[in-house]
TIFITOR-304075 format. One line per 10 residues: number of its first residue (from 1); for each residue x, z, y of C-alpha. Coordinates in Angstrom, 3 decimals, decimal comma, always signed. Example, Ala and Ser with C-alpha at 12.3 -4.5 7.8 and 13.67 -1.06 7.14 Angstrom:
1> +12,300 +7,800 -4,500  +13,670 +7,140 -1,060 .
//
This chain:
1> -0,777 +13,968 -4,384  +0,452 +12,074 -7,691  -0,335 +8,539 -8,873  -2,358 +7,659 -11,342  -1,950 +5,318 -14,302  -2,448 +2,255 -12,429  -1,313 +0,118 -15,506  -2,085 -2,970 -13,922  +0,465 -2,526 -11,111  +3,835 -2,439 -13,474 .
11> +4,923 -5,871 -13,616  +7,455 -6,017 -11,397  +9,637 -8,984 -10,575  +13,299 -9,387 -10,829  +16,066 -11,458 -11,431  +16,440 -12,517 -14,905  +19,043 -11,648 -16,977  +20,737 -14,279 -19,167  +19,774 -12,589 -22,366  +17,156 -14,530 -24,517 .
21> +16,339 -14,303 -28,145  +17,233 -17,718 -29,656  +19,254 -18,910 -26,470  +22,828 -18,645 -25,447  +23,774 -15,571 -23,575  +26,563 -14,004 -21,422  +28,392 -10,824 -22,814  +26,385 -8,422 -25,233  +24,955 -5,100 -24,605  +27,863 -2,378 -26,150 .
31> +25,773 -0,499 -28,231  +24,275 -0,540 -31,409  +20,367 +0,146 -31,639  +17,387 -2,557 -30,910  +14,222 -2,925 -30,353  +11,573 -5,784 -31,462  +7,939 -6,697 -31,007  +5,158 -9,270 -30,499  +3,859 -10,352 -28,143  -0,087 -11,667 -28,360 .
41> -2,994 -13,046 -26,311  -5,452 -10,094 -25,587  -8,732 -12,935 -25,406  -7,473 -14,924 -28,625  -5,467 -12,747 -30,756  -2,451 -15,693 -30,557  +1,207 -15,179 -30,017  +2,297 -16,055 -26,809  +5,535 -18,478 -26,626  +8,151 -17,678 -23,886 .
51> +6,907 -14,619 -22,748  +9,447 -12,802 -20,631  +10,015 -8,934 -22,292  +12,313 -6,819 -20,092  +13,608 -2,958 -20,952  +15,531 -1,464 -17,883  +17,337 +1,789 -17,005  +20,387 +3,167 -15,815  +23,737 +3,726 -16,681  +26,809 +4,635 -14,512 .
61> +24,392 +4,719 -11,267  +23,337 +1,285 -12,085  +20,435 -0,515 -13,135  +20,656 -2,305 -16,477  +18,218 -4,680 -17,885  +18,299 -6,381 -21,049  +16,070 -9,078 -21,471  +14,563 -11,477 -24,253  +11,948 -14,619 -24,599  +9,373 -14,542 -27,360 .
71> +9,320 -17,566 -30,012  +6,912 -19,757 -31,270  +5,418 -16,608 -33,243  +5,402 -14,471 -30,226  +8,545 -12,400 -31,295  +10,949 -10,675 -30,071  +14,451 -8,828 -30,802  +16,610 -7,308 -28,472  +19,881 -5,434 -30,406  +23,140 -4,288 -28,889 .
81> +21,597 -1,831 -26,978  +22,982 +1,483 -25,766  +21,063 +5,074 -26,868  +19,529 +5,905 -23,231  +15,397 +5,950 -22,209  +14,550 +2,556 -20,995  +11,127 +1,387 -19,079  +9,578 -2,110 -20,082  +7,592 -4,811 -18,990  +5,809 -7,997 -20,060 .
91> +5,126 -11,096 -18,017  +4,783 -14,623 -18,221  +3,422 -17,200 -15,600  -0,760 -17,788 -15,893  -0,833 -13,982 -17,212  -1,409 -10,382 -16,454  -0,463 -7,264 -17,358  -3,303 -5,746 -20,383  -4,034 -2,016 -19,828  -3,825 -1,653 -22,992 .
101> -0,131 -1,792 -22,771  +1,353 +1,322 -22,723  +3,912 +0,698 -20,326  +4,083 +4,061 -18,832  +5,762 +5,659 -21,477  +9,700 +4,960 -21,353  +11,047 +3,513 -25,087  +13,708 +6,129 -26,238  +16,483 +4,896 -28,016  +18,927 +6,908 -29,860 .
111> +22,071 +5,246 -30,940  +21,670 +2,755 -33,956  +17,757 +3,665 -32,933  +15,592 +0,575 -34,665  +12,247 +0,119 -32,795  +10,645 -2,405 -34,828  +6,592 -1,376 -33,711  +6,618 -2,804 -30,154  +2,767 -4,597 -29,956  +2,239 -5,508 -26,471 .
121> +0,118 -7,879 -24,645  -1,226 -10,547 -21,927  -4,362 -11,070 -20,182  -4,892 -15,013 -19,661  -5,359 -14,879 -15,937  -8,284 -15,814 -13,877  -8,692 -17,851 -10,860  -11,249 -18,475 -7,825  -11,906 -21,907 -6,061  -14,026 -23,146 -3,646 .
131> -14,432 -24,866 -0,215  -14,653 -23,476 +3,528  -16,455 -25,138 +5,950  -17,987 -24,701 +9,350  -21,244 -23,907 +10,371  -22,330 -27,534 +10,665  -20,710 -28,278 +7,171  -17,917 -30,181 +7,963  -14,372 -28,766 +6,015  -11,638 -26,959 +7,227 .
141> -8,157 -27,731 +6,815  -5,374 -25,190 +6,826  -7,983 -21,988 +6,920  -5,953 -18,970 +5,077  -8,055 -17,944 +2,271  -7,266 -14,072 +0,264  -8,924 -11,821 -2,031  -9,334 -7,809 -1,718  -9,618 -6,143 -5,160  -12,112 -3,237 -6,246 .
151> -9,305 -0,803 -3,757  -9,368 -3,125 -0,924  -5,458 -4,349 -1,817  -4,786 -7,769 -0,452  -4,258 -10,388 -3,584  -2,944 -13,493 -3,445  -3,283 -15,990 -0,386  -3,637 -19,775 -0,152  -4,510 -22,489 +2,722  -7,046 -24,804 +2,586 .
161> -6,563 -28,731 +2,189  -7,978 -31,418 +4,037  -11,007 -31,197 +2,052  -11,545 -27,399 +2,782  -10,713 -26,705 -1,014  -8,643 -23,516 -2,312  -7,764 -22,593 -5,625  -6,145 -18,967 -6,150  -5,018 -18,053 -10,095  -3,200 -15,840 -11,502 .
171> -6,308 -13,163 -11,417  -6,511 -9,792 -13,291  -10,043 -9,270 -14,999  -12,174 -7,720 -12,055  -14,530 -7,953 -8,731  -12,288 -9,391 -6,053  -14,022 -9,735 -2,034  -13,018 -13,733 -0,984  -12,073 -14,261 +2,498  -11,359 -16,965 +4,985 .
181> -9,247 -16,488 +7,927  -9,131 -19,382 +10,595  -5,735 -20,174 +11,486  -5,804 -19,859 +15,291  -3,240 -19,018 +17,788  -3,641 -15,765 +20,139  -3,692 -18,038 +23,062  -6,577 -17,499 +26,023  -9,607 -19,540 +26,213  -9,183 -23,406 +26,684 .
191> -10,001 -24,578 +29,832  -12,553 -27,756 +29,471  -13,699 -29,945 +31,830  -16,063 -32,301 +29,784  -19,074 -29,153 +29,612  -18,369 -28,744 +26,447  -17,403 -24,902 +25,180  -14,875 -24,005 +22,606  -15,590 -21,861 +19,732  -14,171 -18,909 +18,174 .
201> -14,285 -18,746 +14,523  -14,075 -15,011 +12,914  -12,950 -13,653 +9,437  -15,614 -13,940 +7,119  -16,340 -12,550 +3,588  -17,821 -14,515 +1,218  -20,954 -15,295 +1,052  -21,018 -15,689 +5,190  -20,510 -11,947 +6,574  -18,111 -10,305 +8,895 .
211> -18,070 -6,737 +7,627  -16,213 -6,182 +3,890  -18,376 -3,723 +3,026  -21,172 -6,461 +3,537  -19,262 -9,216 +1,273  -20,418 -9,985 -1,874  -17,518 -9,629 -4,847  -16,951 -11,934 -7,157  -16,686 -11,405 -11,245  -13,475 -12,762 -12,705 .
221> -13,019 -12,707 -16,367  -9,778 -12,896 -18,611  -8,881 -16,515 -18,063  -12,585 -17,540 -16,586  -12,744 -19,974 -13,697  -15,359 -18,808 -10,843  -15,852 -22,466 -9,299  -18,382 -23,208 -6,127  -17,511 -19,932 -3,855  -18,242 -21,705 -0,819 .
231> -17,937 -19,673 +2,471  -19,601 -21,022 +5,861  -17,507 -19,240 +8,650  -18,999 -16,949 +11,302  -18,782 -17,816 +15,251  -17,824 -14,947 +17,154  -17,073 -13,641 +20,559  -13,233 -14,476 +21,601  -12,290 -10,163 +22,109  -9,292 -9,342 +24,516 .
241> -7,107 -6,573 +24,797  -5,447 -5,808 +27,929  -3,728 -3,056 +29,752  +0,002 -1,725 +31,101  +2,974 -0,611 +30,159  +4,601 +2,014 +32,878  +7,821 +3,363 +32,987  +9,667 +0,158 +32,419  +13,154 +0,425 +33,903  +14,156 -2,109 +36,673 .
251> +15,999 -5,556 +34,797  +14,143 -4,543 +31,184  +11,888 -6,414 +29,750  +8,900 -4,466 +27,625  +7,319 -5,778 +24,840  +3,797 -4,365 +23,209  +3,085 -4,523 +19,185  -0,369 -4,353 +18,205  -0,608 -3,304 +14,199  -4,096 -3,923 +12,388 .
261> -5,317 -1,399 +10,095  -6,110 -3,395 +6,543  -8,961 -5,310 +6,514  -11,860 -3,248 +5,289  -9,604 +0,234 +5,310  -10,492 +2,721 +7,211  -8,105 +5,452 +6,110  -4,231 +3,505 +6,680  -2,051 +0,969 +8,965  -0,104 -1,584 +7,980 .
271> -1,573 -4,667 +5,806  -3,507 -6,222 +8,349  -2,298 -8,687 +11,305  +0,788 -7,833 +13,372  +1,246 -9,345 +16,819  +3,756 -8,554 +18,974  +3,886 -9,528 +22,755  +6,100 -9,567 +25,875  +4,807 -8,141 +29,044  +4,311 -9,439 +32,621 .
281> +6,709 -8,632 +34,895  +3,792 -5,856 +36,513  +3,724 -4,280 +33,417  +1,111 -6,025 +32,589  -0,235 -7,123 +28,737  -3,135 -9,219 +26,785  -3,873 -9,947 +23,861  -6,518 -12,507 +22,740  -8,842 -13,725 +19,852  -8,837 -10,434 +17,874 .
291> -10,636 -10,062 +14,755  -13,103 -6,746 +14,868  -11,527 -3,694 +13,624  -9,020 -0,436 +14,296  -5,804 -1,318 +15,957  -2,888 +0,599 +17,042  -0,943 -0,530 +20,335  +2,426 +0,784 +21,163  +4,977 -0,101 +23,796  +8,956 -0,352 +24,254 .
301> +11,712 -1,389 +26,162  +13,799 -2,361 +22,845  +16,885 -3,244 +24,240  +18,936 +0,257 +24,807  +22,118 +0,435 +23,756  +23,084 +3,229 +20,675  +20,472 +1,653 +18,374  +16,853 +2,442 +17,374  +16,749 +5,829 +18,386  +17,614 +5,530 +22,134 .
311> +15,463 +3,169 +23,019  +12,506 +3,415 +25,309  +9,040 +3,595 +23,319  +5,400 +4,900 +23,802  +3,174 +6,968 +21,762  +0,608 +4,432 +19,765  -2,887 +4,080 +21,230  -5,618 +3,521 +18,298  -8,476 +1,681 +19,638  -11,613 +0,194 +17,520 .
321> -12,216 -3,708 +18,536  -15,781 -4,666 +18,040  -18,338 -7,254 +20,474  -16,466 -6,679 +24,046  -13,162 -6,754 +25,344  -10,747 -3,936 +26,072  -9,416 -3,160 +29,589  -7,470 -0,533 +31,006  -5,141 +0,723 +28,502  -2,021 +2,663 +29,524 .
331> +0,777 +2,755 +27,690  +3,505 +5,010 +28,988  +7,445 +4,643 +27,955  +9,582 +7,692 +27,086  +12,957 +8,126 +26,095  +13,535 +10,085 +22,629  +13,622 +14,024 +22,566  +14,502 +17,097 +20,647  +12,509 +19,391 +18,748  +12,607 +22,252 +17,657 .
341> +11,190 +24,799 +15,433  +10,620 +27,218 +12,599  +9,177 +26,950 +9,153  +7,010 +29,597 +7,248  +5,139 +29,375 +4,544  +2,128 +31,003 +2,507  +4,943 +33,276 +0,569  +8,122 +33,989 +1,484  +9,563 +32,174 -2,078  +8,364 +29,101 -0,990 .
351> +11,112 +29,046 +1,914  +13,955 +30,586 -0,394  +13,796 +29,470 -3,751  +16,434 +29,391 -6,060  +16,627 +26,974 -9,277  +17,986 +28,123 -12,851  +20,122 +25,995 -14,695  +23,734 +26,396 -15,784  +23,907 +28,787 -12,773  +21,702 +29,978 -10,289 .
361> +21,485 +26,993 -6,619  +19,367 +26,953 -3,795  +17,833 +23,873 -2,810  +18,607 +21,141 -0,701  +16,105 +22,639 +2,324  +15,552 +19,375 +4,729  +12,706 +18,209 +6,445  +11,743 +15,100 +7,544  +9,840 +12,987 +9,866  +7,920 +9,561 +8,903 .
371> +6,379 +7,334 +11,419  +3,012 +6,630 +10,373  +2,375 +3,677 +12,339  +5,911 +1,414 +11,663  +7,573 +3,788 +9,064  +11,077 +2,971 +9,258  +13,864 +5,557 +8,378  +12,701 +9,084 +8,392  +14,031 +11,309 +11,242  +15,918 +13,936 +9,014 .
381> +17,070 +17,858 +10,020  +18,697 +20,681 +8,043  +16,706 +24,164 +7,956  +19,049 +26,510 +8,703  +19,284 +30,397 +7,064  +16,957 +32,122 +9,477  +14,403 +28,923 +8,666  +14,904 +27,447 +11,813  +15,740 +23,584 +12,156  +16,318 +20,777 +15,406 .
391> +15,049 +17,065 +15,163  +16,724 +15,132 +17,551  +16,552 +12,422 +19,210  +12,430 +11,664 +17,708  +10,540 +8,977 +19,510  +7,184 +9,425 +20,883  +4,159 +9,225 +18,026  +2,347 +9,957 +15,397  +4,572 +11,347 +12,244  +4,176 +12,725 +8,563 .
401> +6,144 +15,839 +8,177  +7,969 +16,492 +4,685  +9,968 +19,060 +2,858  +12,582 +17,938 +0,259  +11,980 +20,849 -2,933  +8,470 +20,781 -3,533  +6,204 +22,309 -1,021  +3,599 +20,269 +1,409  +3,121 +21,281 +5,264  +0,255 +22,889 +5,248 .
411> -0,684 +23,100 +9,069  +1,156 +22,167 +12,056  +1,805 +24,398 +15,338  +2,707 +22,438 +19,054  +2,800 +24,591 +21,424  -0,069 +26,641 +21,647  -2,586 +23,742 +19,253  -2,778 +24,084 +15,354  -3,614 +21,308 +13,290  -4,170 +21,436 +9,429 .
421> -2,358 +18,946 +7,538  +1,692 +17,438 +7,341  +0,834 +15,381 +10,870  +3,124 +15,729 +13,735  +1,485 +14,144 +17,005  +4,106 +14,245 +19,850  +2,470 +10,500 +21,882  +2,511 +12,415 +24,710  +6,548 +14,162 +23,702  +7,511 +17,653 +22,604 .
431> +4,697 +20,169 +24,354  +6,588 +23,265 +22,925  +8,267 +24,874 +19,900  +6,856 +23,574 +16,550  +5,918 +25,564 +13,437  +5,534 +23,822 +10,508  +3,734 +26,395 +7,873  +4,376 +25,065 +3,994  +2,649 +25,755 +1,035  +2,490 +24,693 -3,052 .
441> -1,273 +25,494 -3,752  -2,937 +22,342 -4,471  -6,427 +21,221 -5,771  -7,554 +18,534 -8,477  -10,214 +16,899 -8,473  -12,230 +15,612 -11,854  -15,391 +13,966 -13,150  -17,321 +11,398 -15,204  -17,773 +7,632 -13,800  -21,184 +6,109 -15,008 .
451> -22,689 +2,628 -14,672  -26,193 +1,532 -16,056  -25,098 +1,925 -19,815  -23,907 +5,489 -19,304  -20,191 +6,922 -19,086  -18,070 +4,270 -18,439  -14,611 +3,702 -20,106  -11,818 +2,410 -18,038  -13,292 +2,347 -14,987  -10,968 +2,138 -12,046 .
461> -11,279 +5,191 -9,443  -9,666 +5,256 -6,218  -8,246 +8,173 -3,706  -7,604 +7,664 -0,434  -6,914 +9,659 +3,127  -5,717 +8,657 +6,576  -2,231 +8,430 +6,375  -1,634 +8,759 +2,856  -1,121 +6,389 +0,168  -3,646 +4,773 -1,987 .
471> -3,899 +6,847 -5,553  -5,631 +4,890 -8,538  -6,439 +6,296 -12,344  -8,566 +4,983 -14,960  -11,105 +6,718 -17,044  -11,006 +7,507 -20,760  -12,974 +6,808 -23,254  -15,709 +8,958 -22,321  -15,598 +7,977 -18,679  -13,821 +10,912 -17,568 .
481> -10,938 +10,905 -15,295  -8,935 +13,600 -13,592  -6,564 +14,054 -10,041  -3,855 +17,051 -10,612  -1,576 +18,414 -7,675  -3,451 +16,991 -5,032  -3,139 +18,189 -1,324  -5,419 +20,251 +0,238  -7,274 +18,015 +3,446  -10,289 +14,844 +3,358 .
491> -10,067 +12,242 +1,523  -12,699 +9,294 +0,282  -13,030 +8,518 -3,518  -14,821 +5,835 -5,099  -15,172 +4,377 -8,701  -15,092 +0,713 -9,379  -16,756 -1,226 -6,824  -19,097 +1,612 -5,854  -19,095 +3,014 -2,244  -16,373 +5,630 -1,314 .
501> -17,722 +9,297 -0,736  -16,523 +11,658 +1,503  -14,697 +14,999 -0,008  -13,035 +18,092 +0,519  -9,897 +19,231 -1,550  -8,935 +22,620 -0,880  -5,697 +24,667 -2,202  -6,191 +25,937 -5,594  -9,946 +24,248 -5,653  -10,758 +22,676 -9,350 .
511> -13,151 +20,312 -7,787  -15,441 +18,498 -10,193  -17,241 +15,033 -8,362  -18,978 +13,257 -10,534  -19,250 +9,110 -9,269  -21,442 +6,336 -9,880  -19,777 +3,001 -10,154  -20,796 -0,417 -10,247 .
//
């Protein structure tokens, strides 16, 4: 599946380069073209002083970037450039990225090229403040306060101050979820003697709710203040997780991670709370004080000598936290293992192609292995001639399977059980030869967003499915938007802040889903 034009995501930080308009630099760029621009204030129509402007690409398998700071009129000039394509960005502290920007097309120099035309500009950020407090009113110090966007993406991140007060800035224009997360320690119960009882604060969503989808968002605007978001926190039951780890070899010492799925995701890992704990010397685990939600638990004896790869590790156990604890889980180590297999395909091109170019190559035919739980380095193996491959030494769990030229995996074979779709689950080890069968047809999907006033322009839709990234594009003009090449399988699309639907993409499927948004 390809990305959208998620313009508001290309302001990427790096180290400056000591080349500034107006300013002494270090030694000159070699060649002769240049480029120059303005840089203005999308609210107020005023140039912008000191704005960072940044073109970047690569030369001699290195990344160059040539760099210059905006004057008083919001200028720029940047000469002495070499003919090449170059990507650019904007940025200065307080603003964002405008969408209007059209930073997705690369600036194309030829040499003694003069760009003179560059217009680009800056939103004046936003920013969200407000107190959190208890239910009896009383602040609360050091309480971690973040926002989710429209996609769910975790923005920003401050700690209250002894008055309960946060402040987060820095804001794109749009509806952001506020939420306070007590800063408490996974430790057990305290044990009290006076009759008094301790209690357990969850993670609550502004206005006062435990469940995202609940939370109300908040409206920023370009360079608006939303003041008075005050959030009362919720108390709730202190949830356990307990269980074993078997298989631990005598003298090791096992440790379990536990790996959140993001706060009000249900479709990926990773972004939410990571805890990671050692275990008894029966095997024996628990976790305390966990926030309501899908986890995934996984065990391992990490110390084994040869690296990564050799050491002891179970498959991941998901499990859904909610009002009562967890007992009883088993988590059982193996050592890593071999597999093997074939790959087909749909047609038998797919397997053997051959690219045209000065003269006639086959492809680089790999495939790989991705945990989906703690990614890490894929697990790589070559395919030989007769389509055949070995992965060795794979730990036990969950895995996305990949192809290097261009094809997806279309369904997966273990043993005797197929599966549609590129995951590999071997929790339990290798049960059996795997097929891996590959294809290139794949759907789109396209529609019209409305709101209350009709089609709406530049409206943010989102596409997302369990173990795949999250894929953003914006509508047009006439509210329409459009998903090309994506793969075949479930997935849950939304627009703006409107609720995500369910769909079905299938291979060479033009679906057409038309969304509401809010």
């Amino acid at each position: 599946m390809r990305a959208g034009n998620n313009k508001l995501g290309l302001l990427i930080l790096f180290s400056l380069a000591p080349i500034a308009s107006g300013q002494t630099a270090g030694p000159r760029a070699s060649g002769t073209a240049s480029v120059s621009g303005v840089v203005t204030n999308t609210v107020t129509g005023a140039p912008i002083l000191r704005a960072h402007v940044r073109l970047q690409h690569f030369a001699n398998g290195a990344q160059e970037s040539y760099v210059a700071l905006t004057n008083a009129e919001g200028k720029f000039a940047l000469d002495h450039l070499p003919a090449g394509s170059y990507g650019i960005t904007v940025e200065k502290t307080g603003f964002v990225a405008s969408p209007d920007n059209d930073l997705n097309s690369p600036v194309e120099l030829g040499a003694s090229d003069k760009n003179d035309t560059l217009k680009l500009a800056l939103i004046p950020g936003g920013s969200i403040a407000g107190r959190i407090l208890d239910p009896e009113g009383e602040p609360v110090a050091e309480c971690s306060v973040g926002l989710q966007s429209s996609e769910g993406v975790g923005v920003g991140g401050v700690q209250t101050d002894d008055r309960g007060t946060f402040r987060i800035g820095g804001l794109a224009p749009g509806k952001y979820r506020v939420v306070a997360s007590p800063n408490q320690l996974p430790l057990p119960p305290e044990i009290r003697t006076d009759g008094t009882k301790e209690v357990h604060f969850g993670r609550t969503y502004f206005p006062g709710v435990l469940d995202s989808k609940s939370a109300q968002r908040v409206q920023v605007g370009p360079g608006a203040e939303v003041s008075g978001i005050e959030i009362h926190l919720v108390a709730t039951p202190m949830i356990s997780v307990s269980g074993k780890v078997t298989g631990i070899p005598d003298g090791s010492r096992a440790e379990v991670g536990l790996q959140e799925a993001a706060p009000g995701s249900d479709v990926t890992f990773g972004g939410g709370t990571f805890q990671q704990g050692l275990v008894k010397g029966d095997g024996s685990f628990h976790f305390w004080r966990l926030e309501p939600g899908r986890y995934s638990l996984s065990g391992a004896v990490p110390n084994q000598g040869g690296g990564f790869q050799n050491r002891l590790q179970s498959g991941p156990v998901e499990i859904q936290v909610a009002a009562s604890d967890i007992e009883g889980i088993e988590l059982r180590l193996m050592g890593p293992f071999d597999i093997s297999g074939q790959v087909t395909a749909d047609d038998a091109e797919i397997l053997h192609p051959h690219f045209t170019g000065e003269e006639k190559h086959a492809p680089h035919r790999q495939i790989a292995l991705r945990n989906v739980h703690i990614g890490g380095m894929p697990i790589q193996g070559e395919i030989a001639d007769d389509d055949s491959f070995t992965l060795e030494k794979v730990l036990p769990g969950r895995y996305r399977v990949s192809v290097f030229w261009g094809p997806y995996v279309k369904s997966v074979r273990l043993g005797s059980n197929e599966t549609e779709g590129d995951i590999l689950d071997v929790s339990n080890g290798a049960a059996g030869p795997v097929t891996f069968t590959l294809s290139v047809q794949t759907g789109s999907i396209s529609g019209t967003v409305s709101d209350a006033n009709g089609p709406a322009a530049g409206a943010q839709v989102t596409l997302s499915a369990e173990m795949h990234p999250l894929e953003t594009t914006m509508t047009d003009k006439d509210g329409k938007y459009q998903f090309e090449s994506v793969q075949p399988g479930k997935y849950k699309i939304a627009a703006g802040d409107g609720d995500p639907e369910n769909i079905v993409v299938r291979g060479g499927e033009k679906l057409t889903k038309d969304l509401t948004g809010r």
